[in-house]
Biopython code that builds the backbone (N, CA, C, O; Angstrom):
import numpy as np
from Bio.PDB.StructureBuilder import StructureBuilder

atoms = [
    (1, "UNK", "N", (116.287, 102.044, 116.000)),
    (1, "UNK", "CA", (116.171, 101.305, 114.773)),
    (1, "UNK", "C", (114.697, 101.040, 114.475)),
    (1, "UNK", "O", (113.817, 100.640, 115.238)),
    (2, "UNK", "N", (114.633, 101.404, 113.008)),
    (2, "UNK", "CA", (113.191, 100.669, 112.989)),
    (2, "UNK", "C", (112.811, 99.421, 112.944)),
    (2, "UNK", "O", (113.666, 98.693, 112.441)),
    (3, "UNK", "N", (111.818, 98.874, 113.292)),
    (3, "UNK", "CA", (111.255, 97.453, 113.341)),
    (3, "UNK", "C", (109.739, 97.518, 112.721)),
    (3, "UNK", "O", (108.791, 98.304, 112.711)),
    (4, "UNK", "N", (110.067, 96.254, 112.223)),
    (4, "UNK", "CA", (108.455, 96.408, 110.765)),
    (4, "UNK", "C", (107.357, 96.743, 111.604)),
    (4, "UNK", "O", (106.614, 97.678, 111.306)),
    (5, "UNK", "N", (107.188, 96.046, 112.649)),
    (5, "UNK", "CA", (105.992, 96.440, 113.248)),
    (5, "UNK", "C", (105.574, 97.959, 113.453)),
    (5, "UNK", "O", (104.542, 98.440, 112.984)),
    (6, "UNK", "N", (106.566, 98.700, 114.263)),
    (6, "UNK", "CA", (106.414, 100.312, 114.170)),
    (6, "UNK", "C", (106.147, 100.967, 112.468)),
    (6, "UNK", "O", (105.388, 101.907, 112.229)),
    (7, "UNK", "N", (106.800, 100.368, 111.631)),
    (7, "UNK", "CA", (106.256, 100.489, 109.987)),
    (7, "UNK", "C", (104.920, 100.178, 110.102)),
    (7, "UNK", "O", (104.155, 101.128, 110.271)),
    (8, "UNK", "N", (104.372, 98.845, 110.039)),
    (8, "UNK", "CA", (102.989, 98.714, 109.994)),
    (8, "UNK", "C", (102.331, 99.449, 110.597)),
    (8, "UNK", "O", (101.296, 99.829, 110.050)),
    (9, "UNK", "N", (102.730, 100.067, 112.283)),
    (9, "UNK", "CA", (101.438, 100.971, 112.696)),
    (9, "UNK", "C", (101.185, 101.862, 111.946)),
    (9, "UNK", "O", (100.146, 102.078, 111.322)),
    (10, "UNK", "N", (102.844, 102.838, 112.001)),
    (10, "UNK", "CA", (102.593, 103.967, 111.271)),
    (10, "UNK", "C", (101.559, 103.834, 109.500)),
    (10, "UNK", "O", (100.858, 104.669, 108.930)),
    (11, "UNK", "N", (101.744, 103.126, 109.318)),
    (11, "UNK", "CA", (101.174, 103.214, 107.861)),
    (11, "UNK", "C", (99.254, 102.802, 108.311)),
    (11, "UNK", "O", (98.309, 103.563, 108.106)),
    (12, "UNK", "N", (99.224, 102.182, 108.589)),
    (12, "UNK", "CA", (97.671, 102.100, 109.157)),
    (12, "UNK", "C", (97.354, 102.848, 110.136)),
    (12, "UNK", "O", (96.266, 102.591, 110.651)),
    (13, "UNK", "N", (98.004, 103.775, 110.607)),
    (13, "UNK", "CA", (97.700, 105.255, 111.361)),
    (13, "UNK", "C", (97.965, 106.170, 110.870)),
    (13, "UNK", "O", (98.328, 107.168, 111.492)),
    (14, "UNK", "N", (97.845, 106.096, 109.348)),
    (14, "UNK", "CA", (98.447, 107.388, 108.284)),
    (14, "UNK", "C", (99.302, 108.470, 108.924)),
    (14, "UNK", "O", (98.973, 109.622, 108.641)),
    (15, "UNK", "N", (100.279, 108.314, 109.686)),
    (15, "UNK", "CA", (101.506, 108.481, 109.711)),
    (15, "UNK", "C", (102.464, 108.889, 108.591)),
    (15, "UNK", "O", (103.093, 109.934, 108.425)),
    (16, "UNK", "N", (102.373, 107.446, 107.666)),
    (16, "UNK", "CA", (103.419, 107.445, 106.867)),
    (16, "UNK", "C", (102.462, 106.760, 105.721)),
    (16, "UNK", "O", (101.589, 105.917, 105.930)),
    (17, "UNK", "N", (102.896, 107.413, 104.271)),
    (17, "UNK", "CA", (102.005, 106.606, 103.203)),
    (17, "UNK", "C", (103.305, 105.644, 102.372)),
    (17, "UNK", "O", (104.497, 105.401, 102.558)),
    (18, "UNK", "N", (102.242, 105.302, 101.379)),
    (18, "UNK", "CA", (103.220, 104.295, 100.102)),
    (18, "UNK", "C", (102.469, 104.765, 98.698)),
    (18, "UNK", "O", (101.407, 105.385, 98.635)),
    (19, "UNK", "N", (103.297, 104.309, 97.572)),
    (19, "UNK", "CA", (102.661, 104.215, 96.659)),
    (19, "UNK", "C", (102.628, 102.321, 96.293)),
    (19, "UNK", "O", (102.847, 101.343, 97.007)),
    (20, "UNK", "N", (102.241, 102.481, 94.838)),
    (20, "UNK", "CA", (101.716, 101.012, 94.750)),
    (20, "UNK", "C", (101.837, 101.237, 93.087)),
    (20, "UNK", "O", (101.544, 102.324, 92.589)),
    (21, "UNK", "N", (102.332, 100.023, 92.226)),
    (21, "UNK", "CA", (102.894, 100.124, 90.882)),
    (21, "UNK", "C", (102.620, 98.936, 90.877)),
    (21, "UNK", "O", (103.119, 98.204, 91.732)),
    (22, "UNK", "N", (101.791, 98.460, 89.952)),
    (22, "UNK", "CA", (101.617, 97.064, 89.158)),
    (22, "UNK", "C", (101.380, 97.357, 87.473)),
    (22, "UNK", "O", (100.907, 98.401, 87.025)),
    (23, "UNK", "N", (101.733, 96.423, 86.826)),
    (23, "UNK", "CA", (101.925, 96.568, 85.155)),
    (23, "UNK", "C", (100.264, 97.225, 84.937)),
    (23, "UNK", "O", (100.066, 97.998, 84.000)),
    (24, "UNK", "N", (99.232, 96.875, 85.797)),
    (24, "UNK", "CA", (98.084, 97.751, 84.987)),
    (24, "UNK", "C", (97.820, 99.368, 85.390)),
    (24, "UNK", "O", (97.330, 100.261, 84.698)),
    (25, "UNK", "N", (98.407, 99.410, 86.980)),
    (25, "UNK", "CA", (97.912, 100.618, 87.459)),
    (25, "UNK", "C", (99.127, 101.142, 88.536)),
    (25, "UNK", "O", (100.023, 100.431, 88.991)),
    (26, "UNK", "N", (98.924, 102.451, 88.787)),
    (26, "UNK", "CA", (99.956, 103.413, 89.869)),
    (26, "UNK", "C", (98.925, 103.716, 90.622)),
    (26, "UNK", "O", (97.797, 103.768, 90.131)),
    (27, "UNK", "N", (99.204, 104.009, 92.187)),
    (27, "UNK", "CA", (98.529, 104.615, 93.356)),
    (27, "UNK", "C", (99.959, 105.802, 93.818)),
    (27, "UNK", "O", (101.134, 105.495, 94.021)),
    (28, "UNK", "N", (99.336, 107.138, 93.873)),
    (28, "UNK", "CA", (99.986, 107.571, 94.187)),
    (28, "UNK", "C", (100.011, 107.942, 95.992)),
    (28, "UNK", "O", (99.003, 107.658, 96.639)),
    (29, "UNK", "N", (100.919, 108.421, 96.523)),
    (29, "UNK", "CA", (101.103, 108.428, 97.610)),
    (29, "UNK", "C", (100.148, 109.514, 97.877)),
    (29, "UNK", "O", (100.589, 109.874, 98.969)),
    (30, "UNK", "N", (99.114, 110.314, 97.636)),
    (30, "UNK", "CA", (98.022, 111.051, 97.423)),
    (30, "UNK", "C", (96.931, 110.212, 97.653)),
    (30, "UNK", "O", (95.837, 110.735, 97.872)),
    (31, "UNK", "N", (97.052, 108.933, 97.640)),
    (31, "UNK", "CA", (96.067, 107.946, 97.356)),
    (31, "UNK", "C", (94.940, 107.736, 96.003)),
    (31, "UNK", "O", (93.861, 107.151, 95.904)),
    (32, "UNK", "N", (95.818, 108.554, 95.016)),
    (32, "UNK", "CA", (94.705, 108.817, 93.709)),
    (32, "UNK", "C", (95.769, 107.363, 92.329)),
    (32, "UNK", "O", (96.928, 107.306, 91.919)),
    (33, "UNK", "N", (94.889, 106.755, 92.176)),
    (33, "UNK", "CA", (94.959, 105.577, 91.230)),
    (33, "UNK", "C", (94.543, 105.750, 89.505)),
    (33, "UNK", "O", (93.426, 106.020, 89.065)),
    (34, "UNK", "N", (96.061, 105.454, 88.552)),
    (34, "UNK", "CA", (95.711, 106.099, 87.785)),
    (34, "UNK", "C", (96.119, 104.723, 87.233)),
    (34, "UNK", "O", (97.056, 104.037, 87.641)),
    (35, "UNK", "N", (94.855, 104.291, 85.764)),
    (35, "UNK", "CA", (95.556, 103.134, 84.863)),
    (35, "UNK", "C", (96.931, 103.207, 84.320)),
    (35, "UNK", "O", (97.362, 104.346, 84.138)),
    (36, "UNK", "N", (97.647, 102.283, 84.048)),
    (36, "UNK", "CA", (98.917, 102.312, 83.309)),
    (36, "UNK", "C", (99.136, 100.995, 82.842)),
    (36, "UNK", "O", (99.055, 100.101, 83.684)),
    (37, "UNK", "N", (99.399, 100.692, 81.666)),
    (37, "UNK", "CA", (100.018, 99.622, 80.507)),
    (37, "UNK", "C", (101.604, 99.699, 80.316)),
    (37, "UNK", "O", (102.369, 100.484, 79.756)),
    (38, "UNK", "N", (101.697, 98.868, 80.829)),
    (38, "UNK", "CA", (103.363, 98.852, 80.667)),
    (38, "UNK", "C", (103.676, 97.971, 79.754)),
    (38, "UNK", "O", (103.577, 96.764, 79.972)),
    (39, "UNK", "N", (104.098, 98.472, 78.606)),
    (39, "UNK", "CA", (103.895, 97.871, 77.368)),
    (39, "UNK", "C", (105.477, 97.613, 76.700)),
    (39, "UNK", "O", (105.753, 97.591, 75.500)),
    (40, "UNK", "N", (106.183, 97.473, 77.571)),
    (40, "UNK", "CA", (107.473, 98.119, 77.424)),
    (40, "UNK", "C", (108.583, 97.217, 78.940)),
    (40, "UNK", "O", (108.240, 96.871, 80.071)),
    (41, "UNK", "N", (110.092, 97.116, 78.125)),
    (41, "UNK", "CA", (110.569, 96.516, 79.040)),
    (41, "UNK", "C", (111.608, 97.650, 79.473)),
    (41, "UNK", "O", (112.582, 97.064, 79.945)),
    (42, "UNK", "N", (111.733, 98.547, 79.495)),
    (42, "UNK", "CA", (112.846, 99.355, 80.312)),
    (42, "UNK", "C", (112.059, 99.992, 81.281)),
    (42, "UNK", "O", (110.836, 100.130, 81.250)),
    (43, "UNK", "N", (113.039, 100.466, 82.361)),
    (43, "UNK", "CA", (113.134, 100.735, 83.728)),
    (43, "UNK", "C", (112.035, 102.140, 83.668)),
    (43, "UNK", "O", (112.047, 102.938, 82.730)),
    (44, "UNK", "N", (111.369, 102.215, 84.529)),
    (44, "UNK", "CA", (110.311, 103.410, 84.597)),
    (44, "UNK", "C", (110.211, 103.608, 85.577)),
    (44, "UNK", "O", (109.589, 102.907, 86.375)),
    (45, "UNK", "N", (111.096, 105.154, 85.943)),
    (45, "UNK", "CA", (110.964, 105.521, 87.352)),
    (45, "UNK", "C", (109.779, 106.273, 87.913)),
    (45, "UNK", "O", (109.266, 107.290, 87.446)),
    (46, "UNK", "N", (109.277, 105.303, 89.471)),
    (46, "UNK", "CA", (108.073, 105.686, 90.018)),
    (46, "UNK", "C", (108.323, 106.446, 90.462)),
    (46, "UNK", "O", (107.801, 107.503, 90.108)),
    (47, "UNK", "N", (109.131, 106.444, 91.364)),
    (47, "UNK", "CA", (109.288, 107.532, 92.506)),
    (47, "UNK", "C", (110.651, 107.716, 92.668)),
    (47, "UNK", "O", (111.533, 107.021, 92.163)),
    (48, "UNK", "N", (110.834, 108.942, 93.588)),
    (48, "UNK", "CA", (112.216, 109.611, 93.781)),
    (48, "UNK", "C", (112.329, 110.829, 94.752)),
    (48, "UNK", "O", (111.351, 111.575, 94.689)),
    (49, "UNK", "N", (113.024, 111.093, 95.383)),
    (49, "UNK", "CA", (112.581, 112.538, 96.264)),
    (49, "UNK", "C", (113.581, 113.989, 95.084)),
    (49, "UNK", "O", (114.367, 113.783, 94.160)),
    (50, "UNK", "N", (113.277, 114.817, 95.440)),
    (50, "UNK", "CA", (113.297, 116.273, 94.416)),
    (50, "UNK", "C", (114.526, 116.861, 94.533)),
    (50, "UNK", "O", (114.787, 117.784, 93.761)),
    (51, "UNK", "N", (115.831, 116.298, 95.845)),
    (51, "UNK", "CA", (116.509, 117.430, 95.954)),
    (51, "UNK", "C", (117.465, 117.362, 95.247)),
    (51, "UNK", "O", (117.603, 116.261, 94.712)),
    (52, "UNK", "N", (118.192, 118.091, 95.018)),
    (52, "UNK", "CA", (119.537, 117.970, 94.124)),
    (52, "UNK", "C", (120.631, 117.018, 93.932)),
    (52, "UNK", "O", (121.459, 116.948, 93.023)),
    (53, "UNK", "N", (120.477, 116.357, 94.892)),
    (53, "UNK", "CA", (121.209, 114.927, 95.176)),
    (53, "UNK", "C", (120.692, 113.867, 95.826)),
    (53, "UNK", "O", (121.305, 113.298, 96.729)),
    (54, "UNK", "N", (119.604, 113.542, 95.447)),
    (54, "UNK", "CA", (118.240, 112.615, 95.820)),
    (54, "UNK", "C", (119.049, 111.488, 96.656)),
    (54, "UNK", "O", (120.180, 111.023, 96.516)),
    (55, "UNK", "N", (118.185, 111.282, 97.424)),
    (55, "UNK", "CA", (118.887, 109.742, 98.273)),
    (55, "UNK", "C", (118.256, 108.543, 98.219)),
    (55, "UNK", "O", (118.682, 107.549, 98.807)),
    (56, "UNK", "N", (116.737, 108.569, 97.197)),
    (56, "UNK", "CA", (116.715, 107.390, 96.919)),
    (56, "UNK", "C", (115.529, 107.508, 95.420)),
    (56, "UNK", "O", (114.550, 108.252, 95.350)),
    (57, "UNK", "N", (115.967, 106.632, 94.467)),
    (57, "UNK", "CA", (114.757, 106.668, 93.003)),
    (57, "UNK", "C", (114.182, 105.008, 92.820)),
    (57, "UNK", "O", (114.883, 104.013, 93.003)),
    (58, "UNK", "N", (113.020, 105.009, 92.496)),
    (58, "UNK", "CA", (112.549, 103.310, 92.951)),
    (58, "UNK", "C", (112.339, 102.955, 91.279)),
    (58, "UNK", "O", (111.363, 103.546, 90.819)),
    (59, "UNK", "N", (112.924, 102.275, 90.492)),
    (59, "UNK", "CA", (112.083, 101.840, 88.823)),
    (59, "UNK", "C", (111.442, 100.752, 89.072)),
    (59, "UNK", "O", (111.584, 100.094, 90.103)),
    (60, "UNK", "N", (110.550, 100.433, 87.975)),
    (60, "UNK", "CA", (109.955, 98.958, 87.756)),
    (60, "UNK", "C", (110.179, 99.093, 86.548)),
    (60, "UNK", "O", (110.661, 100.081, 85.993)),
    (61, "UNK", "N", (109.702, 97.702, 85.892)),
    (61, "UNK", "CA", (110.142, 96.901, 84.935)),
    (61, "UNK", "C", (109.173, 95.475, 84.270)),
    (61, "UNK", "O", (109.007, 94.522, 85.031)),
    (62, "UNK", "N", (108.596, 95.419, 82.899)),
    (62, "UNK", "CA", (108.126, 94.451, 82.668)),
    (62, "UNK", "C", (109.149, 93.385, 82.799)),
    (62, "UNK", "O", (110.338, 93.577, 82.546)),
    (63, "UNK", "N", (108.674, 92.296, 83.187)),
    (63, "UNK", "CA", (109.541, 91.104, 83.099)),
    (63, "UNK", "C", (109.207, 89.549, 82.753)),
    (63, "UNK", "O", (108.291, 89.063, 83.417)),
    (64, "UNK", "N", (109.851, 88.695, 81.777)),
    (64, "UNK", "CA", (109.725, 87.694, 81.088)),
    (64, "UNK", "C", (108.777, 86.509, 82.234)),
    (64, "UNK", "O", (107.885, 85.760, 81.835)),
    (65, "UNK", "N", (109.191, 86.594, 83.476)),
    (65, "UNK", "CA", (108.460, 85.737, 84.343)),
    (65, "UNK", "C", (107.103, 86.399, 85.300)),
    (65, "UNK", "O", (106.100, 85.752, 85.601)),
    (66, "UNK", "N", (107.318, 87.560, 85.601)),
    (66, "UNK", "CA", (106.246, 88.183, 86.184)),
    (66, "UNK", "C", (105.651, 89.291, 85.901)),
    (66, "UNK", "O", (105.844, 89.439, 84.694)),
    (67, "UNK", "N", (104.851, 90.435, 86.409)),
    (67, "UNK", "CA", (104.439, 91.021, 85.782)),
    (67, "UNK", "C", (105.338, 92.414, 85.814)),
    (67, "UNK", "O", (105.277, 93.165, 84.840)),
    (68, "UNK", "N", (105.944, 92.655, 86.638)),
    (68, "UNK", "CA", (106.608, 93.791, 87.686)),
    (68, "UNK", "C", (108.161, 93.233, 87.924)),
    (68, "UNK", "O", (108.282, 92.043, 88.214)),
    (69, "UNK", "N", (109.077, 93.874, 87.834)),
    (69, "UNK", "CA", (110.452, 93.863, 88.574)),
    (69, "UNK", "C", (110.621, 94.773, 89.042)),
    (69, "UNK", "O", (109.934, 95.675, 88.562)),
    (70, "UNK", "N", (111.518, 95.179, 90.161)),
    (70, "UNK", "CA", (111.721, 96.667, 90.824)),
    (70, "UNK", "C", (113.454, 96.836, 90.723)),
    (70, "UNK", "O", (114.210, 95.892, 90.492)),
    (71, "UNK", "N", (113.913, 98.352, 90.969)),
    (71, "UNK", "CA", (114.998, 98.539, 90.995)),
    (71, "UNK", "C", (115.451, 99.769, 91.799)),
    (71, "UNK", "O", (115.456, 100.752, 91.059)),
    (72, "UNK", "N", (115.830, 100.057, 93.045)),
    (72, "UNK", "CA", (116.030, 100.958, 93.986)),
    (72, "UNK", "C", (117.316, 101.053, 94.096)),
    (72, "UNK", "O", (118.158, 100.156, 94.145)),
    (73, "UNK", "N", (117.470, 102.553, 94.145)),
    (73, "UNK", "CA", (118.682, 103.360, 94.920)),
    (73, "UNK", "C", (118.724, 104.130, 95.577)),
    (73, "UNK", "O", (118.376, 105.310, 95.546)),
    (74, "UNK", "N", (119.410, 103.178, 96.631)),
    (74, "UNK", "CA", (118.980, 103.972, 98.180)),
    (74, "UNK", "C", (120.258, 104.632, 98.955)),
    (74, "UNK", "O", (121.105, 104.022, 99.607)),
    (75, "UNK", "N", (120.180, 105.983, 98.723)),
    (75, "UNK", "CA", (121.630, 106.431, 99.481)),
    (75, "UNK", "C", (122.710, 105.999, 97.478)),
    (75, "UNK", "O", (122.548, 106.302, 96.296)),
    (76, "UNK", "N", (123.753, 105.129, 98.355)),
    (76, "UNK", "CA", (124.803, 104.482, 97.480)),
    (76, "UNK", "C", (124.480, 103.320, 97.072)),
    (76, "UNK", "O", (125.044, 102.755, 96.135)),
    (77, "UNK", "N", (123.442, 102.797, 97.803)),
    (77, "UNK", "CA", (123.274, 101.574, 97.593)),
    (77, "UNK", "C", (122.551, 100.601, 96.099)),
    (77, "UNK", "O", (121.720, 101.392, 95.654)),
    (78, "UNK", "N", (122.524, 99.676, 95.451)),
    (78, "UNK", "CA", (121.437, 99.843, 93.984)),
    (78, "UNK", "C", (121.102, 98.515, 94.853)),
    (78, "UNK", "O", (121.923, 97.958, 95.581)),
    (79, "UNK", "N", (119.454, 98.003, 94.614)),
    (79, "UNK", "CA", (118.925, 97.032, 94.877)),
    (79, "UNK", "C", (118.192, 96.111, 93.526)),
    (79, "UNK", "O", (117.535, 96.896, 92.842)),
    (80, "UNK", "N", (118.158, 95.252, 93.195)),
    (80, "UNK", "CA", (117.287, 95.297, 92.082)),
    (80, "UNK", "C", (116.574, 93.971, 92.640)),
    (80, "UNK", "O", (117.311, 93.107, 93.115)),
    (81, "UNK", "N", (115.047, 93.729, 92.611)),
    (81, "UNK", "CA", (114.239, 92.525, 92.380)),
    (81, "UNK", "C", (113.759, 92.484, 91.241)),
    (81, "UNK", "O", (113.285, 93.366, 90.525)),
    (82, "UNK", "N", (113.975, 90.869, 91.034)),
    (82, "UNK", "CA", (113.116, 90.300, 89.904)),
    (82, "UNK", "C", (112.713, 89.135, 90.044)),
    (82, "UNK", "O", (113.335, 88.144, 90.427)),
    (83, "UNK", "N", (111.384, 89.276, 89.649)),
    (83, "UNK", "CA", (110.512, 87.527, 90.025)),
    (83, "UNK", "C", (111.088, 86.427, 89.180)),
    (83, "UNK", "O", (111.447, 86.591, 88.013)),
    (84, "UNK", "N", (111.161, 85.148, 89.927)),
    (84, "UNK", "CA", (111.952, 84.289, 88.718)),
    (84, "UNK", "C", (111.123, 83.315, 88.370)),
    (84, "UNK", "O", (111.102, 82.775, 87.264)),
    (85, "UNK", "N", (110.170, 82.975, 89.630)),
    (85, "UNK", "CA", (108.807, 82.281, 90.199)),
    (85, "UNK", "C", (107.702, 82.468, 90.672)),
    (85, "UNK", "O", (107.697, 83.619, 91.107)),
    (86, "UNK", "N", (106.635, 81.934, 90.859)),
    (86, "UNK", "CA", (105.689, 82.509, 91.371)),
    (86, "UNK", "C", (106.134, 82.848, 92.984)),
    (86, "UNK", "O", (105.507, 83.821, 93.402)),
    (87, "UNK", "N", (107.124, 82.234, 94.035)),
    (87, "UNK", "CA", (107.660, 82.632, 95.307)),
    (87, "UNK", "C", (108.884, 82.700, 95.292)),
    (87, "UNK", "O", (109.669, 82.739, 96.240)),
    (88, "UNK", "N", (109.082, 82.716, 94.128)),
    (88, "UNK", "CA", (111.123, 83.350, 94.423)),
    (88, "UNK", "C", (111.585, 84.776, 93.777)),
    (88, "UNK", "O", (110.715, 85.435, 93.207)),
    (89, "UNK", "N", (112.516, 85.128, 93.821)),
    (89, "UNK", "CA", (112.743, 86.516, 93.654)),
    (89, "UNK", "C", (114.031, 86.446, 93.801)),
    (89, "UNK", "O", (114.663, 86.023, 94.769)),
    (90, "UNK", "N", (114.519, 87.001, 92.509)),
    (90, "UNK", "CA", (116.475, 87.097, 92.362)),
    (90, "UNK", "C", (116.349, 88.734, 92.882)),
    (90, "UNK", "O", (115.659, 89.681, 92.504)),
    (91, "UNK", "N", (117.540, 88.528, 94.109)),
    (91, "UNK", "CA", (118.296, 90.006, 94.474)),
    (91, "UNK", "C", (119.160, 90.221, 94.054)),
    (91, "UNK", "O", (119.998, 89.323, 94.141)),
    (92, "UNK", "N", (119.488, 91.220, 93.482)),
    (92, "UNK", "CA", (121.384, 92.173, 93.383)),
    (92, "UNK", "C", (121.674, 93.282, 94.414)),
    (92, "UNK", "O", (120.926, 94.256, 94.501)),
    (93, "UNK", "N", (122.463, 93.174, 94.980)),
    (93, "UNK", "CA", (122.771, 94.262, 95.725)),
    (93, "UNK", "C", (123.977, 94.608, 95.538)),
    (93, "UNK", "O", (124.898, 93.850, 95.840)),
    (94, "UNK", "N", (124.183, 95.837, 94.997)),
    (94, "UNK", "CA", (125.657, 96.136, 94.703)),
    (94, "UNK", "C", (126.113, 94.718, 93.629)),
    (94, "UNK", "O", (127.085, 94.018, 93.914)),
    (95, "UNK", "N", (125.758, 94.611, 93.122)),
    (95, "UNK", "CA", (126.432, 93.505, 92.491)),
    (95, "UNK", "C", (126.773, 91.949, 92.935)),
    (95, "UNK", "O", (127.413, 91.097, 92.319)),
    (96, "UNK", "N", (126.166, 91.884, 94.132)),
    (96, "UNK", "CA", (125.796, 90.595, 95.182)),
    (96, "UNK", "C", (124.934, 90.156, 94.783)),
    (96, "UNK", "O", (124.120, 90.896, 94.231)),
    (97, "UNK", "N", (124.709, 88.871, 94.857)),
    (97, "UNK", "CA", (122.996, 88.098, 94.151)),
    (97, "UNK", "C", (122.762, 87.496, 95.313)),
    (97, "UNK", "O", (123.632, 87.252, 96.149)),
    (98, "UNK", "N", (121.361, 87.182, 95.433)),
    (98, "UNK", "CA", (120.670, 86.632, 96.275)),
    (98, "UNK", "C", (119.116, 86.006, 96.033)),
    (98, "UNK", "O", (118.292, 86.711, 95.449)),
    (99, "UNK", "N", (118.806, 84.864, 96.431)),
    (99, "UNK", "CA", (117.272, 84.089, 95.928)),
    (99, "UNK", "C", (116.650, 84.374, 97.474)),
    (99, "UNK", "O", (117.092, 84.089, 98.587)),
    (100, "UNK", "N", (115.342, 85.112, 97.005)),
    (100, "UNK", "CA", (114.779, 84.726, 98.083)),
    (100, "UNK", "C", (113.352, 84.349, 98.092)),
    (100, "UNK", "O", (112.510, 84.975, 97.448)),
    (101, "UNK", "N", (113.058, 83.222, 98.899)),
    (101, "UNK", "CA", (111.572, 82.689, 98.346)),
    (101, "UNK", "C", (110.465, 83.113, 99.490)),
    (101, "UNK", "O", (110.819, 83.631, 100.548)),
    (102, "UNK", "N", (109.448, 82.911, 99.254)),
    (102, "UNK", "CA", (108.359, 82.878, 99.817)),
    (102, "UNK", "C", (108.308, 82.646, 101.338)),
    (102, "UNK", "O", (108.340, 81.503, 101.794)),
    (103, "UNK", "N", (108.225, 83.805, 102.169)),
    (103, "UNK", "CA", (108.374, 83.579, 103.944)),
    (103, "UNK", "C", (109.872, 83.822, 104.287)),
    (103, "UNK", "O", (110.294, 83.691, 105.436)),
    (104, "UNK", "N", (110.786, 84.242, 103.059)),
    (104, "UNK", "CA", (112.031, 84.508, 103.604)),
    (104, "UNK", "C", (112.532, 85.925, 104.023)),
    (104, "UNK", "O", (111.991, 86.919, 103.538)),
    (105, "UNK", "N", (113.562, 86.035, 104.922)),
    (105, "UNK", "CA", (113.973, 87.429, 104.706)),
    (105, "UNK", "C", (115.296, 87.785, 104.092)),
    (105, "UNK", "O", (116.043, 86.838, 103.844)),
    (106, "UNK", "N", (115.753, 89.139, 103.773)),
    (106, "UNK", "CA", (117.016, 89.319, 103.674)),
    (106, "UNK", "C", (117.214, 90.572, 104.554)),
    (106, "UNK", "O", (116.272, 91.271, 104.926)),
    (107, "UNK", "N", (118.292, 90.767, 104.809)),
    (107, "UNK", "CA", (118.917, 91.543, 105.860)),
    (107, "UNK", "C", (120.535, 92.151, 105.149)),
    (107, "UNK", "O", (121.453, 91.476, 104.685)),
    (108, "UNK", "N", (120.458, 93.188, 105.247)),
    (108, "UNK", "CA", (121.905, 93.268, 104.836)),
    (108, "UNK", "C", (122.679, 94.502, 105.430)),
    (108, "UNK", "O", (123.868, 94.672, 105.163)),
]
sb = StructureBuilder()
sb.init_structure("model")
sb.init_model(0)
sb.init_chain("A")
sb.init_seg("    ")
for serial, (resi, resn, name, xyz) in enumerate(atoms, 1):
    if name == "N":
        sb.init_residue(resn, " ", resi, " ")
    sb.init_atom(name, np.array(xyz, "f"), 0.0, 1.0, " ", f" {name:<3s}", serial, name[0])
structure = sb.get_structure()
């Protein structure tokens, strides 16, 4: 199983990369940073893998309280965050809700 810590090495031992999406700018997993205005409230998919039956697509989203919302489907699964506060964050999972604030985790 993975455990965050083995995440953190790998990613600071370029191992494994990320990208990065905020309402002004994208980093791509290339590490090349391109401006973007999200001027607009529907779902804009960042990322996704290519194959014919992808197993996971990540959107973001302007939103009324923050700057960014996200929305992942992973496998079967749909995840959606959205900031409600400056440290809270409404989850859906499958249609499950969940608050989670600042220093919390979820597990599912």
């Amino acid at each position: 199983m993975l455990q965050p810590e083995l995440i953190t090495y790998m990613y600071y031992n370029n191992i494994i990369n990320h990208c990065h999406a905020t309402s002004q700018s994208v980093r791509t997993y290339d590490n090349v940073t391109y401006p973007y205005t999200m001027d607009h409230s529907c779902w804009t998919l960042i990322s996704s893998d290519c194959y014919e039956h992808p197993s996971f697509a990540v959107f973001i989203k302007k939103t009324e309280k923050a700057p960014v919302g996200m929305m992942a489907f992973i496998g079967d699964q749909r995840v959606e965050f959205v900031p409600i506060e400056q440290n809270k964050v409404h989850i859906k999972i499958n249609d499950q809700e969940f608050d989670l604030r600042d220093n919390g985790f979820l597990f599912w």
